[in-house]
N, CA, C and O atoms as CSV, one atom per row, in Angstrom:
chain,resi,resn,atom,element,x,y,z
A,1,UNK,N,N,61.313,116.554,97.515
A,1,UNK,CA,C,61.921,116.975,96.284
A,1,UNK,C,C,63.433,116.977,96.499
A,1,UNK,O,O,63.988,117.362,97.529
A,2,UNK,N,N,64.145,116.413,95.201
A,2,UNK,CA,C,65.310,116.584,95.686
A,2,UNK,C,C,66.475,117.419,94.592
A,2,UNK,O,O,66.406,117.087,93.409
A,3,UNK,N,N,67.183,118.136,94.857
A,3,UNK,CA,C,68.116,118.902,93.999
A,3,UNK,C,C,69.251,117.891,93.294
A,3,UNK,O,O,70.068,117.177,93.877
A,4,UNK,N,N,69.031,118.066,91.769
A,4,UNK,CA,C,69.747,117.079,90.857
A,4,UNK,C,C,70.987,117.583,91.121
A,4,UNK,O,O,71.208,118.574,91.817
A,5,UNK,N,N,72.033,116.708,90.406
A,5,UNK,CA,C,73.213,117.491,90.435
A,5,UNK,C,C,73.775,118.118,89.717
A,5,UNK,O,O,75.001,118.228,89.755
A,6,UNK,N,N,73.021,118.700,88.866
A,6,UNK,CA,C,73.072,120.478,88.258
A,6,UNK,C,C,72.746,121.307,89.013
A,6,UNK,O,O,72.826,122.494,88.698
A,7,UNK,N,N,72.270,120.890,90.269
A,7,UNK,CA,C,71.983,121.837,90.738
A,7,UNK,C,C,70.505,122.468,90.675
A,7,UNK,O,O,70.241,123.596,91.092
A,8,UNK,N,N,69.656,121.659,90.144
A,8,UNK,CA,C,67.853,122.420,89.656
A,8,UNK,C,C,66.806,121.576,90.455
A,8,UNK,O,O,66.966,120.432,90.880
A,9,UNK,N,N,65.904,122.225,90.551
A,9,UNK,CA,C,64.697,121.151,91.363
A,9,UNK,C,C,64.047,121.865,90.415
A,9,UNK,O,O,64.372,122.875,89.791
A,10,UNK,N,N,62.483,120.767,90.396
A,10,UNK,CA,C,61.409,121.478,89.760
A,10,UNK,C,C,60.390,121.692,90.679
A,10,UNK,O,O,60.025,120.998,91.628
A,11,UNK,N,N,59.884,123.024,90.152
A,11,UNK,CA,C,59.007,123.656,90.771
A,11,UNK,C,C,57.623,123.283,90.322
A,11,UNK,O,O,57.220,123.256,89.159
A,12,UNK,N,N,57.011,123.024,91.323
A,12,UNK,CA,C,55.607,122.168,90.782
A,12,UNK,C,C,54.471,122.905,90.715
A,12,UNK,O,O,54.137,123.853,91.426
A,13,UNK,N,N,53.574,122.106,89.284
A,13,UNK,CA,C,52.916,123.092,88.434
A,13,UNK,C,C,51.716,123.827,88.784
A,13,UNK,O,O,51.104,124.644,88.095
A,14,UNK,N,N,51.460,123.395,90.018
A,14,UNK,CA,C,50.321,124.216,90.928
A,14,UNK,C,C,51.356,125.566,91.468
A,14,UNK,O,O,50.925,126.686,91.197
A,15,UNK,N,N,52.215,125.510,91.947
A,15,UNK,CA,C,53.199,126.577,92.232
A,15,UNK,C,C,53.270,127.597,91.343
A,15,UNK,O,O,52.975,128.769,91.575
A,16,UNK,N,N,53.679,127.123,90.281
A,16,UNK,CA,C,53.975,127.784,88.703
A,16,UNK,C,C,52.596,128.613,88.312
A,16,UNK,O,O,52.716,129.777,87.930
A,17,UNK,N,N,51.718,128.208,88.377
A,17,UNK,CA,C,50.174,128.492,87.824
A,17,UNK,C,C,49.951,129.761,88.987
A,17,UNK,O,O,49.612,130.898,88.661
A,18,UNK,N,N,50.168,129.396,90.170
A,18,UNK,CA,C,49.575,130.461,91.079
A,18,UNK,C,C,50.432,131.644,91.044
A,18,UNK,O,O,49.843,132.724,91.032
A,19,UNK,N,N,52.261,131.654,91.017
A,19,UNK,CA,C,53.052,132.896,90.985
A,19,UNK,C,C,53.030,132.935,88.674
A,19,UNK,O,O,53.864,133.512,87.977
A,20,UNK,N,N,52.097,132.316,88.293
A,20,UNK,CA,C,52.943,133.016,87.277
A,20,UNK,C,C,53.911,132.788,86.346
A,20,UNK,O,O,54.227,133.628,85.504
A,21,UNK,N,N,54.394,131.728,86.440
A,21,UNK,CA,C,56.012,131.386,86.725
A,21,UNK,C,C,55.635,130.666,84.959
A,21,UNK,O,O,55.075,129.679,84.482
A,22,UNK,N,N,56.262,131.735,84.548
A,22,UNK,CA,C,55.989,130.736,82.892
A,22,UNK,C,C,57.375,130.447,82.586
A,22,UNK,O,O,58.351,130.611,83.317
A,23,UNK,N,N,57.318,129.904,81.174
A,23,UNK,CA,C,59.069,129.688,80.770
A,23,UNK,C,C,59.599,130.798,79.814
A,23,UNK,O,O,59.205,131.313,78.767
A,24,UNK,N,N,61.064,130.983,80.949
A,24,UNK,CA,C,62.030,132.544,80.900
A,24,UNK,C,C,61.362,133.434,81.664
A,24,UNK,O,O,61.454,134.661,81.620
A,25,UNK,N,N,60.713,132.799,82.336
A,25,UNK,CA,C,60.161,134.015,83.391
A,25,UNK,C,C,61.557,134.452,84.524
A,25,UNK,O,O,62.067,133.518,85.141
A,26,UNK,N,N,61.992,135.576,84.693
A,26,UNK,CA,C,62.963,135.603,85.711
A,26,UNK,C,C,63.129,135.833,87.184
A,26,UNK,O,O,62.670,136.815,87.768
A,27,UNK,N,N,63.817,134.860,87.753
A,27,UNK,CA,C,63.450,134.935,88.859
A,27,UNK,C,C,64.537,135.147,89.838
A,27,UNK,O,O,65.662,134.754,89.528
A,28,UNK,N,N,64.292,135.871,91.286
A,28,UNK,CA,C,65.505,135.866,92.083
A,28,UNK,C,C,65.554,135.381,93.152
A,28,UNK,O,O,64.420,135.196,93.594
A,29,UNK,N,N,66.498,135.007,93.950
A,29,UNK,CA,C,66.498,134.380,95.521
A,29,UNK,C,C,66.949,135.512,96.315
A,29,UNK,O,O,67.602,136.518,96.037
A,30,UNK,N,N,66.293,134.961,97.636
A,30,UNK,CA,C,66.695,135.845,98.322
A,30,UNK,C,C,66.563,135.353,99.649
A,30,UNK,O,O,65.530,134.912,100.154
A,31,UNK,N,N,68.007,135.491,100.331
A,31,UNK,CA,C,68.664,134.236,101.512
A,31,UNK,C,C,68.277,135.297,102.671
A,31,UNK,O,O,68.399,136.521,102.654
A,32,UNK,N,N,67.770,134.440,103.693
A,32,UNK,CA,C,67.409,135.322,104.774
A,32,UNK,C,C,67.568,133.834,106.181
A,32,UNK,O,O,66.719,133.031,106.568
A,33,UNK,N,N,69.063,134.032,106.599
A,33,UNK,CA,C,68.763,133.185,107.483
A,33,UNK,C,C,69.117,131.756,106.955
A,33,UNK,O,O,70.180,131.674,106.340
A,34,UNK,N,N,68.553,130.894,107.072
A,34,UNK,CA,C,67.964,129.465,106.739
A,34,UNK,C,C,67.105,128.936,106.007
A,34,UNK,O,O,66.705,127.792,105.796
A,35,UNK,N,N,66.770,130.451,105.470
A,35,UNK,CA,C,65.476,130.439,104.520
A,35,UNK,C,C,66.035,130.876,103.130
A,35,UNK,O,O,66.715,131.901,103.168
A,36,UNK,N,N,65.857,130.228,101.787
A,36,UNK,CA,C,65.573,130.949,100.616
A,36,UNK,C,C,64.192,131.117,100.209
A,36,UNK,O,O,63.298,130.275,100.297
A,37,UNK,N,N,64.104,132.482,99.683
A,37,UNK,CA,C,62.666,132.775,98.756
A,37,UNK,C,C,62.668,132.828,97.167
A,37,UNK,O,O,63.213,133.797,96.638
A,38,UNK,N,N,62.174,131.986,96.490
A,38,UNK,CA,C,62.412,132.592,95.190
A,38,UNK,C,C,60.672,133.470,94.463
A,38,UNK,O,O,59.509,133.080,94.359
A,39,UNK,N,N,61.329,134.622,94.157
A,39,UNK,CA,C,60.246,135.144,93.295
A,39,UNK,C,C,60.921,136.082,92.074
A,39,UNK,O,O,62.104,136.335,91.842
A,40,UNK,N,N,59.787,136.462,91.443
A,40,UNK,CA,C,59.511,136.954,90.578
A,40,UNK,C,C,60.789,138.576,90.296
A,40,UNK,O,O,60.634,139.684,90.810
A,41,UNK,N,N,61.657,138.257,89.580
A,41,UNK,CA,C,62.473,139.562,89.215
A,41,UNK,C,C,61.824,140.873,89.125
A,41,UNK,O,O,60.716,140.867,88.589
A,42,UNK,N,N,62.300,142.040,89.555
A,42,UNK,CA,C,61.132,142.812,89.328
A,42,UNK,C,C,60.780,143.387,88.137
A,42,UNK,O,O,59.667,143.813,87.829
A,43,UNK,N,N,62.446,143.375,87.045
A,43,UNK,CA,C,61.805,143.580,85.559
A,43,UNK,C,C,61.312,142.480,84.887
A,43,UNK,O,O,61.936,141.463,84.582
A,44,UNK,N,N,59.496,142.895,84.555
A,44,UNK,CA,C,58.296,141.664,83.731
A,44,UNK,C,C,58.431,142.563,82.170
A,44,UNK,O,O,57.958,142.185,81.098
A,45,UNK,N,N,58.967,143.436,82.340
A,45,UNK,CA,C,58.897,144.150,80.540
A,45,UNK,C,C,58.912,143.284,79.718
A,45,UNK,O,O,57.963,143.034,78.975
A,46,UNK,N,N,60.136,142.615,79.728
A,46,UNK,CA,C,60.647,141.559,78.534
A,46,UNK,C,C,59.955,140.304,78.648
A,46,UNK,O,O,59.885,139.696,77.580
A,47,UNK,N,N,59.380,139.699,79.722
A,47,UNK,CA,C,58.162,138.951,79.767
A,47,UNK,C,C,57.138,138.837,78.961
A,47,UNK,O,O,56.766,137.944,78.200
A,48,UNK,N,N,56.567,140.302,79.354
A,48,UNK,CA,C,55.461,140.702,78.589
A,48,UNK,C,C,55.265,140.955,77.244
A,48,UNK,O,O,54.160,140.929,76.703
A,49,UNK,N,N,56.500,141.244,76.591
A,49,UNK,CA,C,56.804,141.145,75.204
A,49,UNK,C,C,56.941,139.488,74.900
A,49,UNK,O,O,56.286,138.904,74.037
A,50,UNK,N,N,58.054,138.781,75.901
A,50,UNK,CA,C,58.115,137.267,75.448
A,50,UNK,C,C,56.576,136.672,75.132
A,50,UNK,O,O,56.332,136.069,74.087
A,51,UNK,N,N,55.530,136.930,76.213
A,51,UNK,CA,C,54.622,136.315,76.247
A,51,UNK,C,C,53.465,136.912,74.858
A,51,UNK,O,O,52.669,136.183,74.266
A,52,UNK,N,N,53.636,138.106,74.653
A,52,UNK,CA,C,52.867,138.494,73.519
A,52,UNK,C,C,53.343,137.566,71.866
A,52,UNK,O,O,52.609,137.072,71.011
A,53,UNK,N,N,54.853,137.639,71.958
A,53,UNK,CA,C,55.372,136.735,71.156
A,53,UNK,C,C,55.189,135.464,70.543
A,53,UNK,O,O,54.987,135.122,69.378
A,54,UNK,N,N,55.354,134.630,72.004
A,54,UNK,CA,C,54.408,133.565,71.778
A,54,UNK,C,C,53.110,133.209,71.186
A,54,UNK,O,O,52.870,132.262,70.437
A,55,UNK,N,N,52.238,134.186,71.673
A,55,UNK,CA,C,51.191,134.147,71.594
A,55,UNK,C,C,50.522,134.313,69.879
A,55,UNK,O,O,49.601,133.709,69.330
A,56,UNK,N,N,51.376,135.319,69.418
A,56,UNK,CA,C,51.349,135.985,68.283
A,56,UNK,C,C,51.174,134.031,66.952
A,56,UNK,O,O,51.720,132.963,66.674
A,57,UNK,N,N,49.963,134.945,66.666
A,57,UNK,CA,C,49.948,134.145,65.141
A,57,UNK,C,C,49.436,132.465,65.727
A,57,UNK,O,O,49.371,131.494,64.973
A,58,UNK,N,N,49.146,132.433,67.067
A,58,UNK,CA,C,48.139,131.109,67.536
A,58,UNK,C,C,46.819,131.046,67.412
A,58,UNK,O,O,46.182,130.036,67.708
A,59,UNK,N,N,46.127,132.467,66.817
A,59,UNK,CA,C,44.547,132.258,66.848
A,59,UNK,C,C,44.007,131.170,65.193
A,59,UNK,O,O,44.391,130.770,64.095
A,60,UNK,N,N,42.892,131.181,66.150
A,60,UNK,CA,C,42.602,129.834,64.827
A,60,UNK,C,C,41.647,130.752,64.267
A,60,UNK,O,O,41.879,130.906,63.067
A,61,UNK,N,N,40.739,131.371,64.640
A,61,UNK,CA,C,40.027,131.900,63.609
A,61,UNK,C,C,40.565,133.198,62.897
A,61,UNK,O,O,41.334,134.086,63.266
A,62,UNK,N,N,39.645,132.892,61.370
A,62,UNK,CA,C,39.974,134.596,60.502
A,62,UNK,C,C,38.820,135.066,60.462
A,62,UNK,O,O,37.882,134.698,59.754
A,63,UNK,N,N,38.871,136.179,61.486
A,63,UNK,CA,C,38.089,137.298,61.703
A,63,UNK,C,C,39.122,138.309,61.759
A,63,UNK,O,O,40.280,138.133,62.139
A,64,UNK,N,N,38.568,139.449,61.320
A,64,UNK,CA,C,39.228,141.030,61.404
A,64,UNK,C,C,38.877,141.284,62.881
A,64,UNK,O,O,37.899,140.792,63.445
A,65,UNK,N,N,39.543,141.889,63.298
A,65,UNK,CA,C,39.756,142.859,64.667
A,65,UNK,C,C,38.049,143.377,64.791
A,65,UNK,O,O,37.169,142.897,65.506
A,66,UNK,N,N,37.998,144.102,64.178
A,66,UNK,CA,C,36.569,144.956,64.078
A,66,UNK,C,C,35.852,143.848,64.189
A,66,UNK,O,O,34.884,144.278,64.815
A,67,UNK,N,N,35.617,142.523,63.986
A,67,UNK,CA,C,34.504,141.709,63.904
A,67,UNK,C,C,34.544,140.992,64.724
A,67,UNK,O,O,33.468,140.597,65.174
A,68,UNK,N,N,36.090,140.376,65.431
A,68,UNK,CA,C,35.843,140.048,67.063
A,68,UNK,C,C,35.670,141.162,67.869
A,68,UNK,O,O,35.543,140.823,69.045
A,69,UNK,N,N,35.621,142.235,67.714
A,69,UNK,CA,C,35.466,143.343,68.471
A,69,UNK,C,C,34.054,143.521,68.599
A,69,UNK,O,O,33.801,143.913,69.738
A,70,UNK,N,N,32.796,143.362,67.731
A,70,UNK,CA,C,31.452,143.684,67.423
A,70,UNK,C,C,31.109,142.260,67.875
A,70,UNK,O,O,29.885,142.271,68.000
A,71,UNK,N,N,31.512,141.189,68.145
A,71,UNK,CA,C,31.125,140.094,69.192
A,71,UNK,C,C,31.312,140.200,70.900
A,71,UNK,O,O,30.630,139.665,71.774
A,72,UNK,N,N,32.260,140.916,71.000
A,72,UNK,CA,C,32.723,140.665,72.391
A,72,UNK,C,C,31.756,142.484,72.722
A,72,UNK,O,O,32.210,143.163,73.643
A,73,UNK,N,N,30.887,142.882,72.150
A,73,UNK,CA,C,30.595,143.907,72.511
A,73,UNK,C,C,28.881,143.746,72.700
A,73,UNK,O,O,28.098,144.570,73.171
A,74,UNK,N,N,28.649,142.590,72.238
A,74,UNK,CA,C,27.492,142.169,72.101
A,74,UNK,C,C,27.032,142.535,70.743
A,74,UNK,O,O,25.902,142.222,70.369
C-alpha cells in the first residue's frame, strides 16, 4: 500500500468491517517507537447518533412498532 500525496492510504475493507471503522468514524494515532497504531477515538457518542441518522427512514416496510414487535416475539 502506498501513501498518496495527500497524504491518505486506504484502509482495507476487511480491516474496516472487523474494527468498525464506518464513515466519520474518528480515529487516533498513536506513535510508539517505529510503530503507528490507529484506532478508534474514545468519544463513539456522536457516532452513535451519526449512525442512527443514517439509518433513520431506510426501512422498507410499513408496519407499526407494536407489529414488528409481536413478530420478533413470536
Amino acid at each position: 500500500m502506498k501513501i498518496t500525496s495527500k497524504g491518505q492510504v486506504t484502509i482495507p475493507l476487511e480491516v474496516r468491517e472487523k474494527m468498525g471503522f464506518l464513515p466519520e468514524t474518528e480515529v487516533e494515532f498513536i506513535i510508539s517507537g517505529n510503530t503507528v497504531q490507529l484506532k478508534k477515538a474514545k468519544s463513539q457518542s456522536k457516532r452513535s447518533r451519526d449512525l442512527i441518522a443514517r439509518m433513520r427512514g431506510k426501512a422498507t416496510v410499513n408496519m407499526a412498532t407494536d407489529e414488528i414487535m409481536a413478530l420478533t416475539r413470536g
